[in-house]
N, C-alpha and C positions, 0 to 999 in steps of 0.2 A: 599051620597053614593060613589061618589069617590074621596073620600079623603083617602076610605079603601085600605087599599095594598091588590094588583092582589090577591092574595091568601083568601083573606076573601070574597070578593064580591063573589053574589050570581051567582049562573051558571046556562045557559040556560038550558029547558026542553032538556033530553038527548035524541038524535035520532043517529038512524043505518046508514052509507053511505056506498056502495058497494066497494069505494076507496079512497086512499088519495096522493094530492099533499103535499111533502115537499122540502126546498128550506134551503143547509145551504151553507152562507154566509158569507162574512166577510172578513177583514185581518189575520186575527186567524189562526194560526195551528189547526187543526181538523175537518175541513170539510169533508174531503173523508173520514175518521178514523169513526166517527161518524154513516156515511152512513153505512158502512163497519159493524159495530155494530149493526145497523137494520138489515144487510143483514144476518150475522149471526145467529139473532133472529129468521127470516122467516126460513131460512135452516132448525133452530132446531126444526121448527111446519113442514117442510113437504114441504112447500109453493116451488113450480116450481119458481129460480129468477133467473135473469142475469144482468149484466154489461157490460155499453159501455164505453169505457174512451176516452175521447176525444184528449186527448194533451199527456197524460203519452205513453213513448215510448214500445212499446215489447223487446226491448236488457235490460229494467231492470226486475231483475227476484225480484219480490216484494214478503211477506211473504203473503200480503192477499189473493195475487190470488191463490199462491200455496194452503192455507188455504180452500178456497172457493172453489177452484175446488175438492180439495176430499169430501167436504160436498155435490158434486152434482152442485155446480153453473157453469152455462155457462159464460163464462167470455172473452170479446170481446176486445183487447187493439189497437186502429187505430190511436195512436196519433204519431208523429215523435220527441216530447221531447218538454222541454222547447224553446221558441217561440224565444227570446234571444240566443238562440243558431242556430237557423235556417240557413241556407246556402240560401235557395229557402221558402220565405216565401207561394209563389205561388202554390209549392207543399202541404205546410203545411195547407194551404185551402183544398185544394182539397181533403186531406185525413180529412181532417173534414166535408166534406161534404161528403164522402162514410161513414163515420160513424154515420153522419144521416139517410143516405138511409139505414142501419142496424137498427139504434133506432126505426125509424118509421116504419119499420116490427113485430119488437120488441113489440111496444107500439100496436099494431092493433091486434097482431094476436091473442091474451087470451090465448096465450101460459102460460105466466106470472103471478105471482102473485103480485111479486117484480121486478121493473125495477131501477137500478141504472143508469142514465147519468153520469160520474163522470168527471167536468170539463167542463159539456156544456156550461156553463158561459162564457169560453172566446172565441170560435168562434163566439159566439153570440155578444159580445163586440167587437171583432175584423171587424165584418161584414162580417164574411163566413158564415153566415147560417142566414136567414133572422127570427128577431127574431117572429114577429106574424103566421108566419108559424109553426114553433117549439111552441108555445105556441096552437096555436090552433090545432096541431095532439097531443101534452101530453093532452088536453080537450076533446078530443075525443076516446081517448084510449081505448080499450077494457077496459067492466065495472067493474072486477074483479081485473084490474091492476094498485099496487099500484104504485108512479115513486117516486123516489128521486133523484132530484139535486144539482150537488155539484158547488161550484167555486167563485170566488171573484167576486166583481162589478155584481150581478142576476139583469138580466135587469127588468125595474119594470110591465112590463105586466107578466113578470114569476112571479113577486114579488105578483102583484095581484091575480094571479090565484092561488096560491099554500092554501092550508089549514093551513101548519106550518111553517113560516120560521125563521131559527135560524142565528143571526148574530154571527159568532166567533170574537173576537175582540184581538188584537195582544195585550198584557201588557209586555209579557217578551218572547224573545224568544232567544236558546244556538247560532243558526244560527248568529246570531248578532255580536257577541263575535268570530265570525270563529270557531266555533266547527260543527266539518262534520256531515254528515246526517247518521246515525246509523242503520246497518242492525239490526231488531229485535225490534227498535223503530221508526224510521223515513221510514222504507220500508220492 
């Protein structure tokens, strides 16, 4: 039996779950992009969602948030930029840890039906936010709320817990070559 490619083998008795963990991952372009795409989907059923971003800054004015806010999404941005560019990386903890103290309102309160983290990945890698903490308040979530996580290096108790996780894998990318980040496709 498994010699058959994923696609043929047989699938378990199908059952109902109130919610889902997903986790994408990877060096890959398209991790938030992707999330973004769930989150669109739920907006277009109805579904109450929001987003926290962990690391992307508020001075950029991104197409999906604008997007997402007229569809109704509450949309949360607590990050101060690329980490690399920090001045006060001390600060840049600190506002990763206020926008835990946001997610995990977020994640408790069934406000939600969709919860985006987008980025939580690397505070948790960095050591601002203790990662079995974050994993055991997204496992305890309000029952109705789905989460998705975004960001490179998912540490692997997120890894374990999650229901889906999708690895992006980097094969080609224009950023390589120095071609700039592109309103309308990169933001």
């Amino acid at each position: 039996m498994t010699d058959l490619p994923t696609h043929d083998r047989p699938l378990p008795p199908r059952r109902d779950v109130d919610s889902l963990v997903f986790v994408n991952t990877g060096d890959g372009k398209g991790k938030s992009t992707a999330a973004f795409g769930m989150l669109m989907r739920a907006a277009a059923r109805g579904w109450p969602s929001c987003v926290v971003q962990f690391m992307k800054s508020g001075r950029w004015r991104v197409g999906e948030a604008e997007s997402a806010r007229r569809l109704g999404v509450d949309w949360f941005t607590h990050g101060d930029g690329f980490t690399w560019e920090s001045d006060d990386l001390d600060r840049s903890a600190g506002i990763a840890r206020e926008a835990w103290r946001l997610a995990d309102r977020v994640l408790t309160s069934g406000e939600y039906r969709l919860v985006v983290l987008d980025e939580v990945t690397y505070p948790l890698t960095y050591g601002w936010l203790d990662a079995e903490t974050v994993v055991a308040r997204i496992r305890e979530r309000a029952a109705s709320t789905n989460v998705i996580c975004t960001g490179r290096n998912a540490h692997a108790s997120l890894v374990d817990l999650a229901d889906t996780v999708t690895e992006m894998r980097n094969v080609k990318h224009a950023h390589a070559t120095g071609v700039r980040a592109r309103r309308g496709i990169d933001y």
